[in-house]
N, C-alpha and C positions, 0 to 999 in steps of 0.2 A: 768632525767634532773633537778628535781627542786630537787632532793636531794642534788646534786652536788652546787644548786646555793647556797641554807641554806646554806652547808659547808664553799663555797667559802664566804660567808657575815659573818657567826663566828669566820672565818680565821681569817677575818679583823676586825672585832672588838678586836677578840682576840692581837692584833697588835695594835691598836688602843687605849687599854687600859695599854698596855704594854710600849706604850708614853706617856702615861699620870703619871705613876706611874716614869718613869724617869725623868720626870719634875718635879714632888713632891718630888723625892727624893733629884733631886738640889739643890731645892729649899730650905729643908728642913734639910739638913745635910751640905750644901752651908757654905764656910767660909764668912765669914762681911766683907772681902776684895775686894771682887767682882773679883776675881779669880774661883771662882767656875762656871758664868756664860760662860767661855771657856766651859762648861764640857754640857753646856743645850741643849736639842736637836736642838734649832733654827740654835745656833750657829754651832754645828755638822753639821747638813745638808749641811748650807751654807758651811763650807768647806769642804764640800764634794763634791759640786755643783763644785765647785774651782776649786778643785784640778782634776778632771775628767776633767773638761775642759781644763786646761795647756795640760795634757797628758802622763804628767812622771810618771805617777803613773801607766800607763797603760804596762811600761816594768818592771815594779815591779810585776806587776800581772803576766804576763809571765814566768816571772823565775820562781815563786812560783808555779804557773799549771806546768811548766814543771818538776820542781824535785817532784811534787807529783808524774805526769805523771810514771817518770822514778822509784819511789820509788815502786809503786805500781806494773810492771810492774813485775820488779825483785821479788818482793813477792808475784806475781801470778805463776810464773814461777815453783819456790821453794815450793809454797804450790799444784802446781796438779802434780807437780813431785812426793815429798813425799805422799800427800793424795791419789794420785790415785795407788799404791803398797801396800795392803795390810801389807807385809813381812817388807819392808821399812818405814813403819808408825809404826810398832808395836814396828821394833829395834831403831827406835828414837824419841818414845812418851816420855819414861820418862828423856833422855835430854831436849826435847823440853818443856816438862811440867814443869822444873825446870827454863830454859830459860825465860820464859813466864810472871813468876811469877817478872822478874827483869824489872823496868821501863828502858824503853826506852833511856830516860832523863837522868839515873846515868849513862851509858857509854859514855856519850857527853866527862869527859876529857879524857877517856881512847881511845878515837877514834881521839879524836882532837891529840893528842900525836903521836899516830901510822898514824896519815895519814896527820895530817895539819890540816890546815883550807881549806874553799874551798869548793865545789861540792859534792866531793867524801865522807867525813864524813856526809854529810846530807843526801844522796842517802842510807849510811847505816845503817843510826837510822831512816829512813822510810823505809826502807826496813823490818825490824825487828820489827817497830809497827807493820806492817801491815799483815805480816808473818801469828799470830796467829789467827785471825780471819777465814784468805782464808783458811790455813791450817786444822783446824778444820772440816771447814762447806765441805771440800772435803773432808775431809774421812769421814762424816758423809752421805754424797751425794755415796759414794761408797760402805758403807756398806748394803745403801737399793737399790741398783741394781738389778736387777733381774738376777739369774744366769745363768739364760736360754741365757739370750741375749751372759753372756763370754763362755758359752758352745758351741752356734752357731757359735762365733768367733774361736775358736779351731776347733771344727769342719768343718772348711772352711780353714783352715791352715792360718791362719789371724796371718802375725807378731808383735809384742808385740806393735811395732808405730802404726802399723793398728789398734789393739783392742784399744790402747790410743784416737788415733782420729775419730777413728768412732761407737766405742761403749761407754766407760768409759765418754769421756768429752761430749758429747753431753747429756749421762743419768746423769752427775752433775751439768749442767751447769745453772739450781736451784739453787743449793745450793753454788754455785763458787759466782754468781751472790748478795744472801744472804751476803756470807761472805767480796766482794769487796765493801758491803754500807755498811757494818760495817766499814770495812777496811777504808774508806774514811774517816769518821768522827771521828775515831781514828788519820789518819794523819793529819788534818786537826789542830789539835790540838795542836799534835809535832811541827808541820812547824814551828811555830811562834818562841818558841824557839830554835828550832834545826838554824835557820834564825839570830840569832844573836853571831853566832859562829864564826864571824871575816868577813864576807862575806860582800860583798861591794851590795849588790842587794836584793828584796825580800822583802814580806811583813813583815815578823818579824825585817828585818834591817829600815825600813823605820820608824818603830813603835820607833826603839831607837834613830833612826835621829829625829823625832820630838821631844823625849823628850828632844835630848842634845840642840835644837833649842830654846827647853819653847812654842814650839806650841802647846797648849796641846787643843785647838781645831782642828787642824789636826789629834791630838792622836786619840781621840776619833773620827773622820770620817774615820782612817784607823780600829778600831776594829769596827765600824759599817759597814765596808764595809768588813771586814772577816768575820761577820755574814752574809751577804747577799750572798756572795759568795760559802759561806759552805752550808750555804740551798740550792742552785743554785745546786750545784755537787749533794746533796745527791738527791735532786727531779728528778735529771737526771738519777742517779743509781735506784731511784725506777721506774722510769718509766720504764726504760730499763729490771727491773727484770718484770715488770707485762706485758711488752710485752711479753715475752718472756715464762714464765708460760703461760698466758691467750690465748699466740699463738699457 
C-alpha cells in the first residue's frame, strides 16, 4: 500500500513539474504581443473549465471514442483472424510486413479519393494503424500455445470455430490485450488527423475550428484535453490487461 502511495505522489509531482516547465516555456519563448499568454496553462485550464461546461465539446468526444471504438474493432477482428492461423500468417507476413512499414497518414488522399470524406475513410486509416500491433502480438500469443491443448482439441473432434473460441483466443488473449494498448495509443494519435479530413465532427475538427476562430486558447484546452483523454484509455487497457493476466 505505501508503495503504491510513493508512486501515486511522484505521478503528481511528476505532473506538477511538467506545469511548471510549460509555464516557463510561455513565458520564455512567449511573443511581446501578449498573444502567447492564450497559450499559458491558466488560461488553458480556464477554457477548459468553459468549454466542458457549455457541453458541445462533449459530442465531439463521442464521435472520436466512437470511430476509435469502430477502428479498433475491425482491427481486432482482422488481426485474431490472420494471427490465430498459422498457414494464413505465414502466407501474408511478407505483404503485411511491407504494408506496415507505409504510414498510415500517406494513404489519407488515396482513401479520401476512393471513398470521400466522411466516416468511412477514417474507420479505414484506423483500422490499418491499428492492424499491426493486434496482428503481431496474436501470432506471437499463438505461437507459444501449448500444443497439447490443439491436440486435445482434435482429439475431441473440436471444429476449427470451437478450437478458435475455446482454445486459441482465450490462450492469446495476453497477448491480443498487449497488442490493443498498443493499438490504442497508436490510434489515438491518427485520430486527430485522420479528424480533419472534411468531417464536420471530432476532436481533430474542433482543433481546426478554433484555429480558423483565433481561439487559440481553446486550442490548446482541446490538445490538453486529448492528452487527458489518451491516458484515460491507455490506463483502462492496462488495467483490463493486469486484470486479466493477474486473474
Amino acid at each position: 500500500m505505501r508503495k503504491h502511495v510513493v508512486h501515486a505522489g511522484l505521478g503528481l509531482v511528476g505532473l506538477l513539474a511538467l506545469l511548471l516547465l510549460w509555464g516557463a516555456g510561455v513565458a520564455v519563448f512567449g511573443q511581446a504581443d501578449g498573444l502567447s499568454a492564450r497559450f499559458s496553462p491558466a488560461a488553458t485550464l480556464a477554457s477548459l473549465v468553459e468549454l466542458l461546461g457549455q457541453g458541445e465539446v462533449y459530442g465531439h468526444i463521442w464521435v472520436s471514442l466512437k470511430r476509435i471504438l469502430v477502428g479498433l474493432l475491425l482491427a481486432l477482428l482482422m488481426g485474431l483472424l490472420v494471427g490465430s492461423y498459422r498457414h494464413l500468417e505465414a502466407a501474408t507476413t511478407p505483404a503485411f510486413q511491407f504494408l506496415r512499414m507505409i504510414s498510415p497518414l500517406s494513404w489519407m488522399p488515396v482513401v479520401v479519393m476512393l471513398m470521400g470524406v466522411g466516416d468511412q475513410p477514417i474507420y479505414f486509416l484506423l483500422a490499418f494503424a491499428a492492424l499491426w500491433p493486434i496482428l503481431l502480438n496474436t501470432a506471437a500469443g499463438v505461437r507459444q500455445l501449448d500444443p497439447r491443448w490443439l491436440q486435445l482439441s482434435r482429439s475431441l473432434s473440436a471444429t476449427r470455430w470451437e478450437t478458435l473460441c475455446k482454445v486459441i483466443v482465450p490462450g492469446v488473449i495476453g497477448h491480443v490485450l498487449t497488442g490493443v494498448r498498443l493499438a490504442i495509443g497508436i490510434l489515438w494519435i491518427v485520430l486527430v488527423p485522420c479528424e480533419m479530413l472534411g468531417v464536420s465532427a471530432g476532436l481533430g475538427y474542433f482543433i481546426l475550428d478554433t484555429r480558423d476562430r483565433l481561439a487559440y486558447s481553446e486550442l490548446m484546452a482541446m490538445v490538453l484535453l486529448i492528452g487527458v483523454l489518451g491516458f484515460v484509455l491507455d490506463a483502462l487497457a492496462r488495467g483490463l490487461h493486469r486484470r486479466w493476466v493477474h486473474g
